[in-house]
C-alpha positions in Angstrom: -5.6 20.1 -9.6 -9.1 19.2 -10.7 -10.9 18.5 -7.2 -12.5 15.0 -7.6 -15.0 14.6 -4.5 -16.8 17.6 -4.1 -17.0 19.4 -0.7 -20.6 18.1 0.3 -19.8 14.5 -0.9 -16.8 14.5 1.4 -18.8 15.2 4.5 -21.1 12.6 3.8 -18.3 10.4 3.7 -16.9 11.3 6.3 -19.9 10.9 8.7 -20.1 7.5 6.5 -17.0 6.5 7.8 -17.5 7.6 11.4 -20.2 5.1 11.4 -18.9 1.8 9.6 -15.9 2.6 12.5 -18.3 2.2 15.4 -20.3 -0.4 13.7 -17.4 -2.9 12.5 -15.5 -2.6 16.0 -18.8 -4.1 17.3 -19.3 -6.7 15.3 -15.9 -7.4 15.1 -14.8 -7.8 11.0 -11.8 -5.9 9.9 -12.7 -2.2 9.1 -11.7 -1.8 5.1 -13.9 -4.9 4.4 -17.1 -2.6 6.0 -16.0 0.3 3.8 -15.8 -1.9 0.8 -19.7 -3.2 1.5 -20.9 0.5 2.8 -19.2 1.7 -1.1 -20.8 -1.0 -2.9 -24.5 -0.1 -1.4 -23.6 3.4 -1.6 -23.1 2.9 -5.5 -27.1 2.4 -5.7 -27.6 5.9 -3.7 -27.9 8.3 -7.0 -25.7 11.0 -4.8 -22.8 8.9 -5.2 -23.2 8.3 -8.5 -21.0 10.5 -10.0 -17.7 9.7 -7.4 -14.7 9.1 -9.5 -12.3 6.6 -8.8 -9.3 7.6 -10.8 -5.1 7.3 -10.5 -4.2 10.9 -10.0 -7.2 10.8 -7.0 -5.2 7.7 -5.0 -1.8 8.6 -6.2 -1.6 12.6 -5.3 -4.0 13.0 -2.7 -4.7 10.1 -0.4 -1.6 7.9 -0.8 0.8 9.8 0.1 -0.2 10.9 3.6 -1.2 6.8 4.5 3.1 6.5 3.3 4.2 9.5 5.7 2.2 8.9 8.4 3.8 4.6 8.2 7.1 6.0 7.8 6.8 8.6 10.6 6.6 5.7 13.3 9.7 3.4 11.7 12.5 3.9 14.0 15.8 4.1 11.9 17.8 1.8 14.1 15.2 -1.3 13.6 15.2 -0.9 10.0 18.9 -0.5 9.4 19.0 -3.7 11.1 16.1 -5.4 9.2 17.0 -3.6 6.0 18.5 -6.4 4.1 15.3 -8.7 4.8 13.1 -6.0 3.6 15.3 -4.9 0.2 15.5 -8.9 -0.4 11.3 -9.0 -0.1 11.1 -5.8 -2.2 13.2 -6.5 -4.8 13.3 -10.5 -5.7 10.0 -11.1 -4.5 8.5 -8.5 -6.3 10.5 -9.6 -9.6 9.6 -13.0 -8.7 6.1 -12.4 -8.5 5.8 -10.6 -11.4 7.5 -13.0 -13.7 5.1 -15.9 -12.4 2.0 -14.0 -13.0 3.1 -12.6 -16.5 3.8 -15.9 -17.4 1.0 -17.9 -16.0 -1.8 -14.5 -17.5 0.3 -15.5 -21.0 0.0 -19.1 -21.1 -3.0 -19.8 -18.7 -5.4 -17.2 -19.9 -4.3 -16.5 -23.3 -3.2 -12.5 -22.6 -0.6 -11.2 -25.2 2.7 -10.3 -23.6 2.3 -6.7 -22.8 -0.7 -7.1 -21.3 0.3 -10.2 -19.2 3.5 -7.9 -18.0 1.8 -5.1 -17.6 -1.1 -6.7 -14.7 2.2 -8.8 -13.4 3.9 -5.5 -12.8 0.4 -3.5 -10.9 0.0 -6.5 -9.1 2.7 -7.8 -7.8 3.5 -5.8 -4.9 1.2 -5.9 -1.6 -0.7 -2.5 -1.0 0.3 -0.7 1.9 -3.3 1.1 2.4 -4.9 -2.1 3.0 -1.7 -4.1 4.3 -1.4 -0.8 7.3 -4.9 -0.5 8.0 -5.1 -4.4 8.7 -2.2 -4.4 11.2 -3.5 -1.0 12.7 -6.6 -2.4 13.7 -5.4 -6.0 15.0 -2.6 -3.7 17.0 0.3 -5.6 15.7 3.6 -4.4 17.4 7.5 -5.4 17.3 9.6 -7.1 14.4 6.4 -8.7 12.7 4.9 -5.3 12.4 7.6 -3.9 11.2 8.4 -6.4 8.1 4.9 -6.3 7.0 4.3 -2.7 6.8 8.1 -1.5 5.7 8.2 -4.3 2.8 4.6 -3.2 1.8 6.1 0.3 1.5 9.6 -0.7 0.1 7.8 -2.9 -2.7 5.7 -0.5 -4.1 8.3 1.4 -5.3 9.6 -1.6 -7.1 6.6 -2.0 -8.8 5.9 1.5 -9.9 9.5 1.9 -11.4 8.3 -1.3 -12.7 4.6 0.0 -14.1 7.1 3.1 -15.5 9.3 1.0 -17.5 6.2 -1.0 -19.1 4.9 2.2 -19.6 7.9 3.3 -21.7 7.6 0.1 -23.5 4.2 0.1 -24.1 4.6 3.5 -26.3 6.7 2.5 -28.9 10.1 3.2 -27.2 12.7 0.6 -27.7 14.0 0.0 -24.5 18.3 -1.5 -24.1 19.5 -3.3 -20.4 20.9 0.5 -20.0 18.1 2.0 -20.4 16.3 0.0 -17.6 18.8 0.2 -15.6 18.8 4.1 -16.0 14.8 4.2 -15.3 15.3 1.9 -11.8 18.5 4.2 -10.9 16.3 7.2 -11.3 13.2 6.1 -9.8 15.0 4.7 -7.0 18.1 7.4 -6.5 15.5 9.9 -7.2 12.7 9.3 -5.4 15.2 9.2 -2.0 17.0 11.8 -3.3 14.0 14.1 -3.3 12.0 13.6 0.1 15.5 13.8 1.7 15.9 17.3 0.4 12.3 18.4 1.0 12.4 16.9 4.2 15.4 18.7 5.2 14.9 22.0 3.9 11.2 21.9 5.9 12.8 20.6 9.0 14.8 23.8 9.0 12.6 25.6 8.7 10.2 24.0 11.5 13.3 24.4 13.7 12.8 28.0 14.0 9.2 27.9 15.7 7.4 26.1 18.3 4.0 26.8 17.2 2.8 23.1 16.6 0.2 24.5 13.7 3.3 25.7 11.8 4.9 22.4 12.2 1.7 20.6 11.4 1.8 22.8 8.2 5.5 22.0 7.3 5.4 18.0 7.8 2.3 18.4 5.6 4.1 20.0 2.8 7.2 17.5 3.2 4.5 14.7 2.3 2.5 16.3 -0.7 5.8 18.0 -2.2 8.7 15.5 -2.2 5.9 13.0 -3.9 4.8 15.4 -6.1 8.7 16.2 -6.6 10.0 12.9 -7.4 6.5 12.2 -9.9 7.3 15.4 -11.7 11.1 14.0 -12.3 9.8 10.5 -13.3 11.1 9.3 -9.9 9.1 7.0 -7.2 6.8 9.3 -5.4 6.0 6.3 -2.6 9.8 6.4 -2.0 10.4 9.9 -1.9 7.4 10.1 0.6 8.6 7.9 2.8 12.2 8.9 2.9 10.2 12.1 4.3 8.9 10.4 6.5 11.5 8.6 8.2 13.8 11.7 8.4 10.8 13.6 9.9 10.3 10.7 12.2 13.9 10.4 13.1 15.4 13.8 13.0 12.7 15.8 14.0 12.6 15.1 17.6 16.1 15.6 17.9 15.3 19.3 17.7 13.2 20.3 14.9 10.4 19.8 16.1 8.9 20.3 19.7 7.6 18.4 22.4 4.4 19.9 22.3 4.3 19.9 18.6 5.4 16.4 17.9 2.3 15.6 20.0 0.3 17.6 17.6 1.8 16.4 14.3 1.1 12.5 15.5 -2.3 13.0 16.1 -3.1 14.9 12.9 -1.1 12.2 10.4 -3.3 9.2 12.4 -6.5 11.1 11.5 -5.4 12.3 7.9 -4.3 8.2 7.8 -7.7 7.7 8.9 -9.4 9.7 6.4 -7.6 8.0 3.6 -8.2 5.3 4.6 -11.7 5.5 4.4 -12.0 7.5 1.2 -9.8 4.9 -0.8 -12.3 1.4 0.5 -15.3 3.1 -0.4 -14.3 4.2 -3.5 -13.2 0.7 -4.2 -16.7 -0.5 -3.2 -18.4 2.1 -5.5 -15.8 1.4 -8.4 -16.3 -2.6 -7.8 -20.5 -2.7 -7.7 -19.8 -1.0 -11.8 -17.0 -3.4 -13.0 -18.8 -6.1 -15.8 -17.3 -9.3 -14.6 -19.0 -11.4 -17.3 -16.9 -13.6 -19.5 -13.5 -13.5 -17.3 -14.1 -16.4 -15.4 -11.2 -18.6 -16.4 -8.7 -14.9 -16.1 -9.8 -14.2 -13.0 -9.6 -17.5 -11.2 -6.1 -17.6 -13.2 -4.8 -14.9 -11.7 -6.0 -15.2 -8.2 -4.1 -18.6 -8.3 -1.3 -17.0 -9.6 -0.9 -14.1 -7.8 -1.2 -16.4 -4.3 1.4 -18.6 -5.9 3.5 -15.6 -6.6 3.6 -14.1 -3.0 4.5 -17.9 -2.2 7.6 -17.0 -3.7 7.9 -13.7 -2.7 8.1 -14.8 0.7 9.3 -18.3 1.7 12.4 -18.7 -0.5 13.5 -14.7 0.3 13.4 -15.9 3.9 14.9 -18.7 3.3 18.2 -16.8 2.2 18.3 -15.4 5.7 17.6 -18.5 7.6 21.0 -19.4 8.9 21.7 -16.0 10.1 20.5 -13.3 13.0 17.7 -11.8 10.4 16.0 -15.5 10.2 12.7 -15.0 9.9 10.2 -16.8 12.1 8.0 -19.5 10.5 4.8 -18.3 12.0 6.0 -14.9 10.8 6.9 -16.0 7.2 3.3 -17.5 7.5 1.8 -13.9 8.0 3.4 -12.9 6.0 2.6 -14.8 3.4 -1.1 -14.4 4.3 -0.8 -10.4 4.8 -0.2 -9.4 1.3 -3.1 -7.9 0.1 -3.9 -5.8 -2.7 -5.7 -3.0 -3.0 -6.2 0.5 -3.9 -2.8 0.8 -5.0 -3.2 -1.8 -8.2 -6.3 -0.5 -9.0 -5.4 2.8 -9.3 -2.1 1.7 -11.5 -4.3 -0.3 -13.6 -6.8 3.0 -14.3 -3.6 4.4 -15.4 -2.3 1.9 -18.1 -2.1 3.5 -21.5 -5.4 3.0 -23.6 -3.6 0.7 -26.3 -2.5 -1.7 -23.9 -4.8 -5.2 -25.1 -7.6 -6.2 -23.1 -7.0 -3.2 -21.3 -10.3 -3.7 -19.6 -10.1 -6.8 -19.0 -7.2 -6.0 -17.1 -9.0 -3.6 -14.6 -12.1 -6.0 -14.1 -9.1 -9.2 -12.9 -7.7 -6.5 -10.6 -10.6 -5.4 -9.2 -10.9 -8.9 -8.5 -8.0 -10.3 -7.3 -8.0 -6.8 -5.0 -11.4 -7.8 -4.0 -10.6 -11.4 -2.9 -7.2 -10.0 -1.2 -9.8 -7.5 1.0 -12.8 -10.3 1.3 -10.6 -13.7 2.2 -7.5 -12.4 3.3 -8.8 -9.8 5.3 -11.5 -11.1 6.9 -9.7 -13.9 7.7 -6.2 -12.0 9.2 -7.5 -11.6 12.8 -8.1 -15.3 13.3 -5.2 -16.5 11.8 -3.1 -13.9 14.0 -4.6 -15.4 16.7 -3.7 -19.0 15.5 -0.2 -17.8 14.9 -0.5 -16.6 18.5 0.4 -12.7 17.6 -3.0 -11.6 18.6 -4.2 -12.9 22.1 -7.9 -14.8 22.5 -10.6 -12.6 22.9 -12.0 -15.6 25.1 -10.2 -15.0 28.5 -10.3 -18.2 29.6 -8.7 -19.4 26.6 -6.1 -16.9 27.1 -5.2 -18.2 30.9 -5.5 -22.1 29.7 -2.6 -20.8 27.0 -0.9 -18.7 29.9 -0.6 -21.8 32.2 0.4 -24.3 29.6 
């Protein structure tokens, strides 16, 4: 693979990165938004020039270790009992949001069909780079944490079987109810059919040491492979990822793995996460400060509209099903969630990889870039005080924290 970031660029971003950390916990704002601004005045700095953003870049080699690193802290038992919540979200809400903004792009803002279903499909489904990094860093725990970060993952593999199948359609290739249904069984049966035997054949063979630097070495390779795997058979890399990961979560302390290595393996996924992380915001930044936003006005506004109004209905009326049951979902926490789905690098990096023909291909990336952009910017500046309204993230103000205590 054609290494995109040279060796010396990485280093500066690195010690980039190290400092936005220090500075953004100090001032308090939501650490992806400070990468975002550090990319966009790096884009002036004539060493960065030449940093690529590009698909194969967030798809092969920094999303899959932010998926595996999420999935290596799910606990089976909780999500075999939120599992039907979380397949609901995933599945109807992602369908239901793509429909609304296809169909609002098409008669709103004037975008032929293809194109309108082809920005419905990137967009629809919340990022799990910038939903996980926003939870991370306002320490959400329990169910809430949970939902958000496990439907974030869940959905994207909706929505890249979906991206695949307007892919297929986009090229000419006449495309019957079986042959949809073939793509989903395949990207979906695949794509856990894959990091389950990756997984499974390196947990074997991590069960025959202790060294923790040969079971860093394995988990690593269970990440990297069963994505590319599942890619390579036209099957949902993000799932087969984190199927990985939750078996290396789950089985791999029963034995696999060792205590000391487990250790070892938890610290070295949070930094990688970490990396990512930071790598994937800048680049956004850089990518954004070149976009030519002229002329789109009316699209973009359109589509931030509709895209809010499709997460709408992604989340209240998929709750709603549940709401006579044990899996009802909180207000407040249908409210976050609501609020928590953001977009990020995931679209964009779809969107850089829609076939050239598609119309007002362009067009297309610049109204991502920007409905990303408003998801970082509003949403996520805005998450940590409207956690704290929702009461899921205590006062930073101790006195208003024992006023709220003694009420």
């Amino acid at each position: 693979m054609e290494l995109i970031i040279q060796l010396d660029r990485l280093l500066v971003f690195l010690l980039i990165a190290g400092i936005v950390a220090v500075l953004t916990r100090r001032l308090r704002i939501p650490y992806s938004v400070g990468l975002v601004f550090t990319g966009i005045i790096l884009s002036f700095v004539p060493f960065f020039r030449t940093v690529s953003f590009s698909k194969e870049l967030i798809f092969n080699v920094l999303l899959p270790p932010l998926v595996f690193e999420a999935a290596l802290q799910i606990h089976w038992k909780e999500l075999r009992r939120e599992l039907p919540v979380i397949v609901m979200l995933a599945t109807l809400g992602v369908c239901l949001s793509w429909s609304v903004t296809a169909l609002g792009m098409h008669y709103l803002a004037g975008w032929e069909w293809i194109g309108a279903l082809f920005f419905g499909a990137l967009i629809a489904a919340t990022d799990p780079v910038s939903v996980i990094a926003t939870f991370k860093e306002a320490k959400i725990r329990g169910r809430l944490k949970l939902l958000v970060e496990t439907e974030s993952l869940f959905n994207d593999g909706t929505a890249a079987v979906a991206f695949g199948v307007m892919v297929i359609a986009a090229i000419g290739s006449p495309l019957s109810v079986g042959d949809v249904a073939k793509i989903l069984l395949v990207g979906v049966a695949g794509g856990i059919l894959c990091g389950g035997l990756i997984s499974g054949i390196l947990l074997l063979l991590a069960g025959q040491t202790e060294d923790p630097f040969v079971e860093i070495t394995f988990t690593t390779l269970a990440a990297y492979a069963s994505f590319l795997l599942a890619e390579q058979f036209h099957a949902s890399g993000i799932l087969a990822c984190l199927t990985a990961g939750l078996i290396v979560g789950n089985i791999g302390p029963l034995g696999a793995i060792s205590a000391r290595g487990r250790e070892a393996v938890a610290g070295y996924w949070e930094y990688l996460g970490f990396v990512a992380n930071s790598l994937i915001f800048m680049d956004i930044g850089i990518y954004l400060s070149r976009q030519h936003f002229t002329g789109i006005l009316v699209p973009a506004v359109s589509a931030v509209l509709l895209v809010t109004l499709g997460r709408f209905l992604t989340v209240y009326p998929c709750c709603a099903v549940f709401g006579r049951s044990v899996l009802r979902v909180q207000g407040r926490h249908q409210h976050i969630l609501f609020w928590g789905g953001l977009r990020g690098g995931l679209a964009l990096a779809l969107a850089m990889g829609m076939p050239p023909d598609v119309p007002r291909r362009d067009m297309i990336i610049s109204v991502s870039f920007i409905v990303a952009s408003f998801s970082i910017f509003v949403n996520g500046l805005t998450m940590t005080p409207f956690l704290r309204r929702m009461g899921e993230v205590p006062s930073p103000n101790p006195e208003q924290n024992s006023r709220k205590n003694d009420s």
